[in-house]
N, C-alpha and C positions, 0 to 999 in steps of 0.2 A: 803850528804843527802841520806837518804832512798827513792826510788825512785818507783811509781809502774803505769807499762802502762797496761789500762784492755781495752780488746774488748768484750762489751755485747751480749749478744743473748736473744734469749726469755725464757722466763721458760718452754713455749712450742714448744721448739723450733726444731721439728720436721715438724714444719708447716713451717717454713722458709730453713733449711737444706736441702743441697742437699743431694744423695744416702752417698757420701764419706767424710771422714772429707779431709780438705783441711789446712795445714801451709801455713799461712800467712806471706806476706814480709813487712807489712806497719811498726809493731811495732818493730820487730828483727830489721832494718834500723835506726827506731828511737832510739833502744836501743846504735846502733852503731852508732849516732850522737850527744849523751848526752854527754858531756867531759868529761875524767878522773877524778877521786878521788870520784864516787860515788857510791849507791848498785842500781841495777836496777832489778828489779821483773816482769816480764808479765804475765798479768791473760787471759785466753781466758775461757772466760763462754762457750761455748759451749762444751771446754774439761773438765772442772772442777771449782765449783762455787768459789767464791772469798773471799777471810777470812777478815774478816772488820776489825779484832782485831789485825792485821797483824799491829808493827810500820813503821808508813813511813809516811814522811815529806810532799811528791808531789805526788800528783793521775795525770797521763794523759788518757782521754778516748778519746777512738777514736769513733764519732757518725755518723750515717745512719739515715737516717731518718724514715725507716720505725722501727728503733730501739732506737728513740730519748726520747721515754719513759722511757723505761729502763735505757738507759745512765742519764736521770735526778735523778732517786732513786738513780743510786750510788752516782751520785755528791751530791746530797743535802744528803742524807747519810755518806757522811764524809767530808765535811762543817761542819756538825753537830757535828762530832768530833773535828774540827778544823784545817783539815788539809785541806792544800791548793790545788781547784781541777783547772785543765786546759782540753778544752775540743779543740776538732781538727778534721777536716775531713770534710766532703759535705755540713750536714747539720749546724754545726756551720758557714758555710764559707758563704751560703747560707743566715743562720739565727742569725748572729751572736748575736742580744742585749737580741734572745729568750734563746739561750743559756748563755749567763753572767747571768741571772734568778739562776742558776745553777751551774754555777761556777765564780770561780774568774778571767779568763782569757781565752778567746780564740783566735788558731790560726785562722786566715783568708787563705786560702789556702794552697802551700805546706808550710814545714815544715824547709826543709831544710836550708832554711836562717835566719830563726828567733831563732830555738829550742837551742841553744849555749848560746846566749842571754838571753832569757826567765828563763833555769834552772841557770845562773849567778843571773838571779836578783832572781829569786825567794828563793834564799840563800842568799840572801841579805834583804830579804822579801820588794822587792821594784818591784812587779811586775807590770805592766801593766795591761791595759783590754784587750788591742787589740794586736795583735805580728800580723802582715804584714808587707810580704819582696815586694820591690820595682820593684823588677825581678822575671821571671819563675826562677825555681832551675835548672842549670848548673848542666844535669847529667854524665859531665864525673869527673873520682875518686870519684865515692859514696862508701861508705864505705862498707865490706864484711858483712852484714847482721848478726846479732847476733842468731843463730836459735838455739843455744845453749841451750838459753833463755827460749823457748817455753814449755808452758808443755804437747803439742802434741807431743813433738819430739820420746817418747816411744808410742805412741798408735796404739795400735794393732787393727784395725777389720778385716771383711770379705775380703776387696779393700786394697790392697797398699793406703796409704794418699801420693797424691802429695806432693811436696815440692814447693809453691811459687817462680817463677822468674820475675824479671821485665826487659823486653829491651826497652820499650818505654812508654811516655805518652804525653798525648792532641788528641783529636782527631778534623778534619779537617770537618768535617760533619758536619751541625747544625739540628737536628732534635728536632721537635718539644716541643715530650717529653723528654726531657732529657738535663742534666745541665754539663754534663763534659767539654766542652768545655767552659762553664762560670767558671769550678772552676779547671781545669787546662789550659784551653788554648783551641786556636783551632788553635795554628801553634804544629805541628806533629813534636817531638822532640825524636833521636834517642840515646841508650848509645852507646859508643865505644866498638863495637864488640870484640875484645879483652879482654875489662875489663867483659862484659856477659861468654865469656868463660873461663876466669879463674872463676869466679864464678861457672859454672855448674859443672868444672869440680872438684872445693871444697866438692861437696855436695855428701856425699856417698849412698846416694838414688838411687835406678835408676829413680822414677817416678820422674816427675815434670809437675808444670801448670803457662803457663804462666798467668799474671796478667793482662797482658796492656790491655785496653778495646781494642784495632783493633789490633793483629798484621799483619805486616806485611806491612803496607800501604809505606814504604819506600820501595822498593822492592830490591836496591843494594844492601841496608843493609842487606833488609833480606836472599836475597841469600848467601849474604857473613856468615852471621851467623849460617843458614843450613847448608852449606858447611862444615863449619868449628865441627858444631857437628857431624859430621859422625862419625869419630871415636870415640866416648865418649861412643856409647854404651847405649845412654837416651833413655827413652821412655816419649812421654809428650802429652799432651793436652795442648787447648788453646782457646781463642774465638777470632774470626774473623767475616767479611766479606766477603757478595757472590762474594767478587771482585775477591777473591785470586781465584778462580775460572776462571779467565779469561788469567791465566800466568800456562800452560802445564810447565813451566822450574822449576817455585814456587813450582811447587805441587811434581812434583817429586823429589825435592832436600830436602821437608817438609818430606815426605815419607820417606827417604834414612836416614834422621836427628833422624828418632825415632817417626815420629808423628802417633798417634792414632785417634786421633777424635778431632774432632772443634765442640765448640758453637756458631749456626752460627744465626745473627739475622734477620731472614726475615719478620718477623712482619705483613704483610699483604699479601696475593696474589693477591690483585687487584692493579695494577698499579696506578689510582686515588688515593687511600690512600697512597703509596709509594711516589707519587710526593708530594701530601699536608705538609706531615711532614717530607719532605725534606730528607730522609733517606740516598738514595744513587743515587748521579748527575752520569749522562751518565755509565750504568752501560749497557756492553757490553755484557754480557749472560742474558739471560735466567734462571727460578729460576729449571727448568726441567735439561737443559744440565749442569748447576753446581752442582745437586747432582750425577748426573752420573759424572763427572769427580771425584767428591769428591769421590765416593763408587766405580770407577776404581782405586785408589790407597789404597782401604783398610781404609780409615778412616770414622771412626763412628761417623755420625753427629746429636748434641742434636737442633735440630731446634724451635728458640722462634718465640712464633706470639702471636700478642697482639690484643685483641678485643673491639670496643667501639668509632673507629673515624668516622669523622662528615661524610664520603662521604661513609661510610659500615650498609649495610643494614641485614637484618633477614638471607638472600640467603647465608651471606659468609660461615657461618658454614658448609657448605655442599662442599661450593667450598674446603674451607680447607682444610678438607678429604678428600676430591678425590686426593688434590694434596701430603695429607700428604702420601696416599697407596699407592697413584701410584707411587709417588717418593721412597717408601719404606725406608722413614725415619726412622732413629736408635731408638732415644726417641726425646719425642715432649714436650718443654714448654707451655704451656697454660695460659695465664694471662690476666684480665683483666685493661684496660689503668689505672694507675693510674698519675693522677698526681700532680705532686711530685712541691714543691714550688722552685723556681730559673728557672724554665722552661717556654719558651714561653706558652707552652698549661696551666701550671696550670692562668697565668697572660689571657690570653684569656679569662679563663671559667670563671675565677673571674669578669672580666670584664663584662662580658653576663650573669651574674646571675646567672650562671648553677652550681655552686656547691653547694653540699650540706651539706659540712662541711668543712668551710674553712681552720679549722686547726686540720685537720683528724687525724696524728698525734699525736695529746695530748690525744688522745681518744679513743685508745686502739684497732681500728676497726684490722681486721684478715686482711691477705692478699687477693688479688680478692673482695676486698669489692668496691661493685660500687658506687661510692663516687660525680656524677654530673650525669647532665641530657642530656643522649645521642639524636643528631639528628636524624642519619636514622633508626630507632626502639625508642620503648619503651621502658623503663626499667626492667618490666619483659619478656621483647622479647631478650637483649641482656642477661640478666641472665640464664633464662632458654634454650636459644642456647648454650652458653658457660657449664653448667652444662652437656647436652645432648651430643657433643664434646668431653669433658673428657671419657666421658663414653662410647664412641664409639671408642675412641683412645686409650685406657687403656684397653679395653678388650681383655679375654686373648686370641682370635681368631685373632683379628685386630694385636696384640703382636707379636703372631708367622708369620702369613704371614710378617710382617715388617722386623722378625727376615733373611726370607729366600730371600729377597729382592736384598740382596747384592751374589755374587758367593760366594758358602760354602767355596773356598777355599781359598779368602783374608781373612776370618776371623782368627786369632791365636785363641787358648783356651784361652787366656787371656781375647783376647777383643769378645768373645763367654762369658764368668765368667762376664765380666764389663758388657755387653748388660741386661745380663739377673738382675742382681744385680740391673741396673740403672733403668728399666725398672719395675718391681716388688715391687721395695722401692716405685718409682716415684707415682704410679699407689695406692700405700698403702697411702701415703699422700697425693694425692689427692684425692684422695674418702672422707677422711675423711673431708679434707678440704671443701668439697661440701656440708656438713653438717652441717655447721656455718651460723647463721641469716643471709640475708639479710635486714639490718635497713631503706636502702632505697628503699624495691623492691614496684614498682607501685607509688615511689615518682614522683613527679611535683616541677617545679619551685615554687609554692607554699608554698613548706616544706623548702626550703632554709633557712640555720641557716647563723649566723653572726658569 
């Protein structure tokens, strides 16, 4: 069978994009999980759009949810031609019966124990609706990632493009917002450090990013895996937690391994909202002494904070910035909660009435679209603070002192070219992004749709 796995993106998708393009590992794995005797093609929309007239047998798409619009045009776009689509990833695993709307099958979590299966039958044309495997997927001997595949693998910009790595998944956390531990697990599953290093060392890139949402939360592993990249000679990013912060061994062995900068999720500065959506239990620093540890080893931190929970009032925006300058944060994420259905908070708000569109998603809303009805402000109070923020954090005064934050001489020219690159893009797509209706500003539980 002609085989083809696409990952959508927006058509404007500058508004979701970060500064750098980034190679992805989800689909190259799947490519190298599909059995012999077949042709397999990946489309990534956001390097290049998808040719519909293209033959092939089986469409796999991989779907988000903030991008489950998109993924429906293509499916029922070659439905239409007749070819059979299978859809996989968060949002199908989440929503699976919205997606069979849409296609002919989808996977219900990972991937690995069913997809062998699935393209047998599907050659059989005896597929399934539903492909769930009975177990987490057993990451050791995963296969060498097909990145061959990709048609980012020549793309040239401004920035090095990472190359995707994976050494772990599930994360042990349960926070409110947020569903990875309902759709991978929340027992913390490591690969065989061995098998990561021969990996890295396949890949003749220097850059790489790691994938796992936390790493590092195993820490023997992860030492032993630092360790072991010394000599390789990598340079990489990754996202973590303020935890790694709290292990001076972690950090200098992260350093010595090539690391550059972590995405690090600290979401709130007030301690009350940190406890309510359970972020992170008995967490040993301080969010001040973890960026100094983190910017005494030279790595440049992209710090997210998310605005909109029930115990934050009009004041935090201002606490924000004091803590974003005085920490002299690298770049700053800025978002508004959204949330996302499989998670505690969207089944809460639905429960209390507070949304105001239940299934936001099918309806094309932009990213930071305030989407329910916040307790400690109003809804033009948390909009217009979160607009006012950006624009305080993004300016190019606040920019440079942030720039000078860190001692001029951890920075290399490299990660001086990244700062400024991530910083300037950052700053260009969000301004614009602040220019998008708000549909619910000055709504009330009143206007709540069904």
């Amino acid at each position: 069978m002609n085989i083809k796995l696409i990952a959508p993106s927006l058509h404007h998708e500058d508004m979701l994009s970060t500064p750098f393009k980034l190679q992805r590992v989800n689909l190259p794995l799947l490519a190298a999980l599909t059995p012999p005797g077949h042709t397999i093609t990946i489309v990534e929309e956001a390097f290049a759009p998808d040719d519909i007239d293209q033959d092939v047998d089986l469409v796999g798409i991989t779907v988000l949810t903030e991008l489950a619009l998109r993924a429906y045009e293509i499916g029922d776009a070659y439905r239409k031609k007749g070819v059979k689509v299978v859809m996989g990833g968060i949002h199908p695993t989440i929503l699976p019966e919205e997606a069979l709307e849409h296609a002919d099958a989808v996977v219900v979590g990972e991937a690995e124990g069913v997809w062998g299966q699935l393209v047998a039958d599907a050659e059989l044309n005896q597929m399934k609706r539903i492909y769930q495997s009975d177990t987490a997927a057993n990451l050791d001997c995963l296969p060498m990632p097909q990145r061959n595949l990709l048609p980012g693998s020549h793309y040239q910009g401004r920035l090095p493009m990472p190359i995707g790595v994976e050494t772990s998944r599930g994360c042990p956390y349960d926070c409110e917002f947020c569903c990875i531990g309902q759709t991978l697990g929340q027992r913390y599953r490591v690969r065989p450090v061995h098998e990561v290093i021969a990996e890295i060392a396949s890949i003749a890139s220097r850059d790489l990013f790691f994938v796992d949402d936390a790493l590092g939360l195993n820490r023997e592993s992860a030492k032993k895996l630092f360790t072991e990249m010394i000599p390789l000679g990598k340079r990489w990013l990754a996202q973590g937690t303020v935890s790694l912060a709290e292990d001076l061994e972690l950090l200098g062995l992260m350093k010595r391994a090539g690391c550059m900068g972590l995405l690090v999720g600290f979401e709130s500065v007030q301690k009350d909202t940190q406890d309510d959506v359970n972020k992170i239990k008995n967490l040993k620093i301080g969010y001040d002494e973890a960026m100094h540890r983190f910017h005494n080893e030279g790595f440049g931190i992209l710090g997210c904070f998310v605005f909109g929970f029930d115990f934050e009032n009009k004041g935090l925006f201002d606490q924000t910035l004091e803590f974003i300058m005085r920490s002299h944060m690298d770049c700053v994420q800025l978002r508004i909660l959204t949330p996302y259905p499989g998670t505690r908070l969207y089944k809460r708000l639905k429960s209390e009435d507070r949304l105001f569109d239940h299934d936001w998603w099918l309806h094309g809303h932009p990213p930071d679209t305030l989407l329910y009805q916040p307790l400690g402000m109003t809804a033009d109070e948390l909009i217009s603070g979160f607009v006012r923020l950006n624009r305080q954090v993004y300016s190019i005064g606040a920019m440079t002192k942030r720039f000078f934050g860190m001692t001029p001489w951890k920075r290399t020219l490299f990660g001086c070219l990244v700062y400024a690159g991530i910083n300037l893009s950052t700053r260009k797509r969000y301004f614009k992004s602040l220019k998008n209706p708000q549909p619910f500003s000055g709504a009330s539980l009143a206007c709540v749709t069904g």
